[in-house]
C-alpha positions as CSV (number, residue, x, y, z in Angstrom):
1,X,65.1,182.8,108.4
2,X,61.9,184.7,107.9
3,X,61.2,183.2,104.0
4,X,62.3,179.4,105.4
5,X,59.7,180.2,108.2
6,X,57.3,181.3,105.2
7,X,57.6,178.1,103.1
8,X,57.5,176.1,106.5
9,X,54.2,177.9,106.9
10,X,52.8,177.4,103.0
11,X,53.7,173.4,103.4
12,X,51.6,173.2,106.1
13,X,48.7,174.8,104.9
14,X,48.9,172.9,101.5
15,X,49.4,169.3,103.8
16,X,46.3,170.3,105.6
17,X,44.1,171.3,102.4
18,X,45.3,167.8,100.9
19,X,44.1,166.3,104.0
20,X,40.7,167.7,104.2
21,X,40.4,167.5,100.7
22,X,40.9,163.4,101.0
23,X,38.4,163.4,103.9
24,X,35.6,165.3,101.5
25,X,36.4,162.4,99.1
26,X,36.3,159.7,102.1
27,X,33.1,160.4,104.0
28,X,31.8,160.9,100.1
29,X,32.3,157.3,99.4
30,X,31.3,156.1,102.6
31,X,27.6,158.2,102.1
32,X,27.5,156.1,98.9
33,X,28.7,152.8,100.4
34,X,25.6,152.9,103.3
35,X,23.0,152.9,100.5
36,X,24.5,150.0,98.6
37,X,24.6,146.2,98.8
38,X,26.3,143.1,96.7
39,X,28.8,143.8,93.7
40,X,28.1,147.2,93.9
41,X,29.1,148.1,97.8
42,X,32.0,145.9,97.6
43,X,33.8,148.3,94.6
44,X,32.5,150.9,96.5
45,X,35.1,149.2,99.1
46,X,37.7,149.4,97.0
47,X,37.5,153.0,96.3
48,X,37.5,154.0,99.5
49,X,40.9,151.9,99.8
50,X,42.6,154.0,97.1
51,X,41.3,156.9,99.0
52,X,43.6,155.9,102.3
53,X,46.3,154.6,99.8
54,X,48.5,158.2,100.8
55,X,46.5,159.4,103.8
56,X,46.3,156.4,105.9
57,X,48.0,153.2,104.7
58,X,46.6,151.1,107.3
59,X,43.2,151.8,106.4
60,X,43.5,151.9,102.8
61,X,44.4,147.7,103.4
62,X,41.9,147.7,105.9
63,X,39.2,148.8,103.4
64,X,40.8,146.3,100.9
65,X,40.9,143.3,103.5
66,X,37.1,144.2,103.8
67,X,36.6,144.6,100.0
68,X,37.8,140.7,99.9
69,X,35.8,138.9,102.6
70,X,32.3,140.8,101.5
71,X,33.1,139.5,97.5
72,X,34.2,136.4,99.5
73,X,30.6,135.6,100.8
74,X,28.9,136.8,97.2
75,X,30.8,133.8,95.7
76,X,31.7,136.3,92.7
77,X,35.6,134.5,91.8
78,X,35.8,137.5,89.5
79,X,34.7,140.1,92.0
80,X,37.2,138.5,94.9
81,X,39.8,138.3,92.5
82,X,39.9,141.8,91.8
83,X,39.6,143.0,95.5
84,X,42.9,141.3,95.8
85,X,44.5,142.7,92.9
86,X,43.4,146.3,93.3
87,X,45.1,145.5,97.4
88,X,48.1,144.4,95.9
89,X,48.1,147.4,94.0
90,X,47.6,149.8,97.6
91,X,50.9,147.7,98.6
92,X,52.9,148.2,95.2
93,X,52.1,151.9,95.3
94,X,54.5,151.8,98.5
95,X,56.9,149.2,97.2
96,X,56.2,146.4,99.3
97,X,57.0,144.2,96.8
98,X,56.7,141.1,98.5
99,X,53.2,141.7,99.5
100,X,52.2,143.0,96.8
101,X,53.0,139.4,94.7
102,X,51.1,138.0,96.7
103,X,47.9,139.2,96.4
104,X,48.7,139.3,92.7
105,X,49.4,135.5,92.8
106,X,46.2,134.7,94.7
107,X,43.9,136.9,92.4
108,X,45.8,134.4,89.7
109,X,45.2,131.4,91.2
110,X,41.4,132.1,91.1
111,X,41.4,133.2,87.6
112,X,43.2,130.7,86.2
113,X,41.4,128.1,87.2
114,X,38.2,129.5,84.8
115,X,40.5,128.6,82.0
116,X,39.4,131.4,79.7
117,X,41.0,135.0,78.7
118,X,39.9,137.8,80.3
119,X,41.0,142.0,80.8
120,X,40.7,141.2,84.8
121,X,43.5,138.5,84.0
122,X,45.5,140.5,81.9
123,X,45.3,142.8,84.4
124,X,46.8,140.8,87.2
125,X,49.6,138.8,84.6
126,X,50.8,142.6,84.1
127,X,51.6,143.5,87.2
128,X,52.6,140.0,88.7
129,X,55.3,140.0,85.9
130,X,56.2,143.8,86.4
131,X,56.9,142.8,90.5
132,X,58.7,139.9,90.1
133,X,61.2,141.5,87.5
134,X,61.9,143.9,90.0
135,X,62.1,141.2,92.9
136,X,64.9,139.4,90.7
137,X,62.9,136.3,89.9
138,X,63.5,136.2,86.7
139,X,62.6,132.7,85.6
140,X,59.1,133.4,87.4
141,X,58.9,137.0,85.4
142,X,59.9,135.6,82.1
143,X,56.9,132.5,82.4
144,X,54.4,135.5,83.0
145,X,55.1,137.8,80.2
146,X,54.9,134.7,78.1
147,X,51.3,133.9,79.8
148,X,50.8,137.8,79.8
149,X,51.4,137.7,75.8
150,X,49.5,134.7,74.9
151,X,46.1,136.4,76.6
152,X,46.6,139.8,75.1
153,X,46.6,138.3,71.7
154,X,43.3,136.1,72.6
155,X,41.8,139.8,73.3
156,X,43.1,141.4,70.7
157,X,45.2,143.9,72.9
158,X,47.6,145.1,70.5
159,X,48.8,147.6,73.3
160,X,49.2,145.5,75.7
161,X,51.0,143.5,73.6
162,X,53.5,145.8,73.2
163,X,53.9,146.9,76.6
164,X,54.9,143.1,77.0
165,X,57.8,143.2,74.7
166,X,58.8,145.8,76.5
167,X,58.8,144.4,79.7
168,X,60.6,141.5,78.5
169,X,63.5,143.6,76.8
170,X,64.0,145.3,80.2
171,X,64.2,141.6,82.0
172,X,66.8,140.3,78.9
173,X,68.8,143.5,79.3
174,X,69.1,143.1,83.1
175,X,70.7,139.4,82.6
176,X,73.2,140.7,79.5
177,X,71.4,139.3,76.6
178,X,71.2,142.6,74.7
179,X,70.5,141.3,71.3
180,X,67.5,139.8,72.7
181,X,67.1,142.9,74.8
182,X,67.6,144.5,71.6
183,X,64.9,142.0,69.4
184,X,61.9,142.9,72.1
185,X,62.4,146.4,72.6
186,X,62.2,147.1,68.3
187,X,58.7,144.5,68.2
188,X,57.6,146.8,71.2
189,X,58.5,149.8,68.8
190,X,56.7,148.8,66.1
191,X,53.7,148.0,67.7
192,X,53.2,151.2,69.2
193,X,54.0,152.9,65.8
194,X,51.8,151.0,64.1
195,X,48.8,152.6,66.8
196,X,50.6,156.2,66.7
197,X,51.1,156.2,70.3
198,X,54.7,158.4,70.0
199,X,54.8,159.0,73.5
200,X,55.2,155.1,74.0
201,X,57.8,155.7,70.7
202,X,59.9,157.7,72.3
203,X,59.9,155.8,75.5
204,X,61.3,152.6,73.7
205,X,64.1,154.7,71.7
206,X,65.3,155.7,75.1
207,X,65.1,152.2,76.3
208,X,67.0,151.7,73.1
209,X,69.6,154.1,73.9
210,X,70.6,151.8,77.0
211,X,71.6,148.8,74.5
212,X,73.7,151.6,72.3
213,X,75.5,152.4,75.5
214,X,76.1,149.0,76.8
215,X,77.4,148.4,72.9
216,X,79.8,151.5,73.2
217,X,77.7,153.2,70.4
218,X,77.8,156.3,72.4
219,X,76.6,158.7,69.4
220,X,73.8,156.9,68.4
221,X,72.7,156.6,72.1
222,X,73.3,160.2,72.3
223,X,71.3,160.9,69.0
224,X,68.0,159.0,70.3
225,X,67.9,161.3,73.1
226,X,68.3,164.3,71.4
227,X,65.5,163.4,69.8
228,X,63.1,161.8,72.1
229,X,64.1,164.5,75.5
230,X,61.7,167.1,73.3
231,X,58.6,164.3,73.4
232,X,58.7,163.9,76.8
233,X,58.8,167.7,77.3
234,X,55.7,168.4,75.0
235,X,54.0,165.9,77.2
236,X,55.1,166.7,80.6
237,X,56.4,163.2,81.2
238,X,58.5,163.3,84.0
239,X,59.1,160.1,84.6
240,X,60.3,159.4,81.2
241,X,62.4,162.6,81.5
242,X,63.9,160.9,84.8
243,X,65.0,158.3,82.7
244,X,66.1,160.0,79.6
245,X,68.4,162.7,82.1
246,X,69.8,159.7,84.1
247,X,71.0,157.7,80.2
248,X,72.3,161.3,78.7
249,X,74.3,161.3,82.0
250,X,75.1,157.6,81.9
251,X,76.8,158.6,78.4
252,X,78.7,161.6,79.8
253,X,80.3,159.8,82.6
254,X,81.1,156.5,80.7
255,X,80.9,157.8,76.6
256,X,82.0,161.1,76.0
257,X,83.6,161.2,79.2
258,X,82.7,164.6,80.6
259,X,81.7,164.8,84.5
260,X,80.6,167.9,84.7
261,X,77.6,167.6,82.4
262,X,77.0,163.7,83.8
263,X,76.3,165.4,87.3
264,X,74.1,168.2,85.7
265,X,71.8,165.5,83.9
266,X,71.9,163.2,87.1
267,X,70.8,165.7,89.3
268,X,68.1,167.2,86.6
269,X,67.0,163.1,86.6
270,X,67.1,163.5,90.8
271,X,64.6,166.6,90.1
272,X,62.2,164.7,88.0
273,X,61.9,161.2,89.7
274,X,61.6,163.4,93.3
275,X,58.5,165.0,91.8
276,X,56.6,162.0,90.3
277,X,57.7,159.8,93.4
278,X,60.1,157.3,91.8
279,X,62.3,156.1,94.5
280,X,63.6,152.8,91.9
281,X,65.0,155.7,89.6
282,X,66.2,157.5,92.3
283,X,68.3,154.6,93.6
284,X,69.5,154.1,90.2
285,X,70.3,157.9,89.8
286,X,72.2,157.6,93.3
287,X,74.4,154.4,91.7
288,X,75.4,156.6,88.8
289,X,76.4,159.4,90.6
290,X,78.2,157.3,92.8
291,X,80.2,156.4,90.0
292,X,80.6,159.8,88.9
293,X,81.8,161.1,92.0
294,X,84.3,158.3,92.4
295,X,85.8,159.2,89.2
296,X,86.4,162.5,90.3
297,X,88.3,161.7,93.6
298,X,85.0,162.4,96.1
299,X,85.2,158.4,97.4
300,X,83.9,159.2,100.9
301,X,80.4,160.7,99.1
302,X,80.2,158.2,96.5
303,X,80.7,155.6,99.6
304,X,77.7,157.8,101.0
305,X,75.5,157.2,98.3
306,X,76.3,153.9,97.5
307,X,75.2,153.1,100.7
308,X,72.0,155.4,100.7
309,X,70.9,152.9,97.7
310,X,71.7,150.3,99.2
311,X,69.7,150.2,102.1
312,X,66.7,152.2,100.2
313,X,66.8,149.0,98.0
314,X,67.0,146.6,100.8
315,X,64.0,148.1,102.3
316,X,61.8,147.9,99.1
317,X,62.9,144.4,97.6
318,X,64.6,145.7,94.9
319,X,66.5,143.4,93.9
320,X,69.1,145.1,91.2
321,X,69.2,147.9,93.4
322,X,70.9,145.7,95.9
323,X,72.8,143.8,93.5
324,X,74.5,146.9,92.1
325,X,75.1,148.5,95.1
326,X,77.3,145.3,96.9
327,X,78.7,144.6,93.2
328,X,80.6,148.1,93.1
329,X,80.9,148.6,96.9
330,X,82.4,145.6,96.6
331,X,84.7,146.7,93.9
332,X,85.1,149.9,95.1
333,X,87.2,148.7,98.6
334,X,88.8,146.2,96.6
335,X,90.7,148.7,94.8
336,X,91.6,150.7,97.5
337,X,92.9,147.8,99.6
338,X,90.1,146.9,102.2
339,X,90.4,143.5,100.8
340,X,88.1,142.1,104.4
341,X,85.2,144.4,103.5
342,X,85.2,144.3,99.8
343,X,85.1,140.3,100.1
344,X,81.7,140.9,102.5
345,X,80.3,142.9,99.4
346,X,80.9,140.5,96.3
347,X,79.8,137.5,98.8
348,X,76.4,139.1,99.4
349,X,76.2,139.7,95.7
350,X,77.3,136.5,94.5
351,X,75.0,134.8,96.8
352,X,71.9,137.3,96.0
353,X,72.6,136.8,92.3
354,X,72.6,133.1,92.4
355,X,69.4,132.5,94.4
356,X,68.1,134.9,91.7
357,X,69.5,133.7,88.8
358,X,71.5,136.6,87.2
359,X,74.5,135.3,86.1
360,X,75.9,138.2,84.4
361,X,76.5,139.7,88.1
362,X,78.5,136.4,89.4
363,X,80.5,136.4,86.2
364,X,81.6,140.2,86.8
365,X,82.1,139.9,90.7
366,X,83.7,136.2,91.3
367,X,87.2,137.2,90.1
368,X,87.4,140.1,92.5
369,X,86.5,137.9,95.2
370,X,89.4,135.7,94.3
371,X,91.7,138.4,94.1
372,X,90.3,139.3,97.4
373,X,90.5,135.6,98.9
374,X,93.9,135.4,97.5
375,X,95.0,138.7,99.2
376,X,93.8,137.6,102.4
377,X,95.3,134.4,101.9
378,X,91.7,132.2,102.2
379,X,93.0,129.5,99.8
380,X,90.2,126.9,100.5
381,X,87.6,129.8,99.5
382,X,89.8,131.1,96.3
383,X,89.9,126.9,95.7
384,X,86.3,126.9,95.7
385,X,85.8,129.8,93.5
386,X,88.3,128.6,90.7
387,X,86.9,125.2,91.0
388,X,83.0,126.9,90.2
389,X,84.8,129.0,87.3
390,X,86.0,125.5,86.2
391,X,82.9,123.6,86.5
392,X,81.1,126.7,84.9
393,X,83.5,126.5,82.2
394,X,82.9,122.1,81.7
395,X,79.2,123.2,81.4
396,X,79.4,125.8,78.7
397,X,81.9,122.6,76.8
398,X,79.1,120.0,77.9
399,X,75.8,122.1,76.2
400,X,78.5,123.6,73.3
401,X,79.3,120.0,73.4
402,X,75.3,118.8,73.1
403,X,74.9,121.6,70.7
404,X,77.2,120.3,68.2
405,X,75.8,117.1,68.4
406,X,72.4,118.0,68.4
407,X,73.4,120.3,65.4
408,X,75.3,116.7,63.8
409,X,71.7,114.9,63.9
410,X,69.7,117.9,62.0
411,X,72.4,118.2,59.6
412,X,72.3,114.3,59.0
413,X,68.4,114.8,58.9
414,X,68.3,118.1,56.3
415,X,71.2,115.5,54.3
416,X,68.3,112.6,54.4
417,X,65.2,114.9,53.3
418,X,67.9,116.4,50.8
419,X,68.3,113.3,49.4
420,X,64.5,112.4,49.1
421,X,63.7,115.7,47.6
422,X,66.5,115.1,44.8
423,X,64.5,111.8,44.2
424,X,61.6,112.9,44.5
425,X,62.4,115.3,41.4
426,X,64.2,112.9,39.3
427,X,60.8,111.3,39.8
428,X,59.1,113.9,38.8
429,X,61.2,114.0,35.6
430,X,60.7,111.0,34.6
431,X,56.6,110.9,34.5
432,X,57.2,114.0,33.2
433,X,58.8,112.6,30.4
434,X,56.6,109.6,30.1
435,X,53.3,111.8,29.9
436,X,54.8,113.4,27.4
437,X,56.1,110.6,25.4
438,X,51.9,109.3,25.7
439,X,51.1,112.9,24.2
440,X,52.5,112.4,21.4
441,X,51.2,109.2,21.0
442,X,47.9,110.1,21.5
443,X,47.8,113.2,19.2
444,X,50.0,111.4,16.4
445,X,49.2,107.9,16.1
446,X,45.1,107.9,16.1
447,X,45.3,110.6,13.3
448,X,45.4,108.6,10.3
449,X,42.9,106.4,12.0
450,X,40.6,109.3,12.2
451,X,41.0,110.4,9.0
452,X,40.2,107.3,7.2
453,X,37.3,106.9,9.5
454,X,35.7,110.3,8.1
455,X,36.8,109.0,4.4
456,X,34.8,106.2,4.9
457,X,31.8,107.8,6.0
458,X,32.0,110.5,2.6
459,X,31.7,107.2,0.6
460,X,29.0,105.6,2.6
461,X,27.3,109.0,2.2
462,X,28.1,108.8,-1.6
463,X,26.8,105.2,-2.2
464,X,23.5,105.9,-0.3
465,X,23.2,109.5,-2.8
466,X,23.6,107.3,-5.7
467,X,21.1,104.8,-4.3
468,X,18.5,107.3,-3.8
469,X,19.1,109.1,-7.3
470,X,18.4,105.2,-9.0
């Protein structure tokens, strides 16, 4: 009792050194602040909003709402559009995602409109793209990595470049297209080997490692992060190590299929995204331990946790988060006969991932809900269901369909240019073989002629000799 008392006591005084510590920092910047005026008071502004971002959250956007209307009245479009990136930034840091897009969307509408590259508008692409993959908009996300992309190569930003593949390997893996997934986290690679960042490496390879284990290549998964957990180490990155812990125990509980090491590298991933903060990874660490503990017979604490990351992902936003949780909730009471309450689960997922666009989740969760409708004896909803899987099914025939025909008219095309380059060659052949028939005329015909010509001038030059001797 005394040593909990003890730490009680050493939290406090730490909490209140923070605090005074931010309020040296604060009443520094605000010193500063009273002696400037224009560009320079207003990032003074913004400052002082990162200040609050931890200590007081409605003052931090306070300070950034103020930040806004002074670059407002300076007429500086760059100046206000920074001031409402750097405030959706105070709102991302405490994942209020929705918020946060859109200050990021305003500071975009301004900049686009000067219709010329800039590191402020890279800036903003970055992290519009990085919310809305983890709002589920994925359409949205995928046009602004593209826009992203096409602006870091106007600028030159090789890194940034990268960091773009990467973020659009992590958007095709969420939707099931690992080759793809696959394809943009190796250009990512490269590019980051090719500027020796091997932190950045590392962190692809264990991005990589995800594709290996969705591909059942559980060695080769487990052989990337053997090597790339040491990286990470040397460098203190924790959040990397969050992620690298949570895969290795990914592998355990679905690969080499040993639950006592997955919990051991799930909790060590708990550790590690605790300490730097992450509460994404920590919902994904809860889903995976979830799953663990179901396979080992503890369903009322995976049942705990499942819900635990569900509602810490309803409250942020996050949009996979949710998905995941209702897609194996879902599952979870279908299998044990609570056919009512899984059927609320894979409805709220079904719906969520079709306003979002992720089919790979309403392929995986509509034929539970049949079974489920077909349990419960709901034969107009089971109809409906079947009769999506068969319209889903007449549009894959219809664009296989338009594929085939589409592939018909190039192969008819590449026939036709086939054709033309065949005559074009036989063309070629044939003035090939007319200059040289005129070669040989040339250089064989006018040779006599040539050679009596110069015989006729030796006996001109002998007559005139003669002459001239007489």
């Amino acid at each position: 009792m005394k040593r909990l008392f003890n730490i009680l006591v050493f939290l406090l005084l730490a909490l209140v050194a923070f605090a005074q510590e931010e309020m040296q920092v604060i009443d520094s910047l605000e010193r500063v602040m009273a002696k400037q005026e224009g560009r320079e008071r207003v990032e003074t502004m913004m400052e002082l909003s990162k200040a609050f971002v931890d200590f007081s959250f409605d003052d931090c956007i306070n300070w950034g709402e103020k930040a806004i209307k002074e670059a407002t009245s300076l007429q500086d479009e760059e100046l206000v559009a920074k001031a409402y990136w750097k405030i959706g930034l105070r709102y991302l840091h405490h994942y209020e995602f929705d918020l946060a897009h859109d200050q990021f969307v305003t500071a975009w509408d301004i900049l686009r409109d000067k219709q010329e590259a800039s590191e402020q508008l890279m800036d903003v692409l970055n992290y519009k793209g990085y919310v809305e993959l983890y709002m589920g908009e994925i359409d949205s996300a995928l046009t602004t990595y593209q826009q992203t992309l096409k602006v870091s190569e106007i600028l030159g930003d090789e890194a940034n470049c990268a960091d773009v593949y990467n973020g659009m390997a992590y958007l095709h893996f969420q939707q099931g297209r690992f080759d793809k997934a696959m394809e943009c986290f190796l250009n990512a690679r490269n590019r980051y080997e090719h500027l020796q960042d091997t932190l950045s490496v590392a962190q692809c390879d264990n991005n990589i490692s995800n594709i290996y284990v969705e591909w059942q290549k559980f060695d080769e998964a487990l052989a990337l992060l053997q090597k790339v957990i040491p990286v990470f180490e040397r460098n203190e990155d924790e959040a990397s190590l969050a992620h690298a812990y949570q895969n290795l125990g990914a592998i355990y509980a679905t690969g080499h299929v040993n639950m006592d090491s997955a919990l051991v590298y799930l909790n060590k991933s708990i550790v590690c995204a605790e300490n730097v903060g992450d509460q994404m990874t920590l919902i994904e660490d809860e889903l995976e331990l979830a799953g663990v503990l179901r396979h080992m017979g503890r369903e009322k604490d995976a049942i705990g946790l499942y819900q635990s990351a569900l509602h810490s992902s309803e409250t942020m936003g996050y949009v996979i988060g949710m998905l995941e949780a209702y897609k194996n909730l879902g599952i979870h009471y279908n299998e044990t006969g609570d056919f009512t309450t899984s059927a609320i689960y894979l409805k709220r997922c079904m719906d969520l991932a079709s306003e979002k666009g992720n089919q790979l989740y309403v392929n995986t969760v509509r034929p539970y809900l049949i079974a489920d409708y077909a349990r419960l004896g709901q034969l107009m909803e089971m109809k409906r269901e079947l009769g999506l899987i068969q319209d889903d099914y007449m549009g894959i025939v219809n664009e296989n369909s338009a594929l085939s025909d589409e592939l018909s008219r190039i192969q008819y095309n590449v026939e036709g240019l086939l054709g033309q380059y065949e005559s074009q060659i036989n063309q070629i052949e044939t003035l090939q073989s007319q200059r040289n028939h005129y070669r040989m005329a040339f250089y064989g015909l006018p040779m006599p002629c040539r050679c009596g010509f110069v015989h006729s001038l030796q006996n001109c030059s002998e007559k005139t000799l003669k002459s001239v001797k007489s």
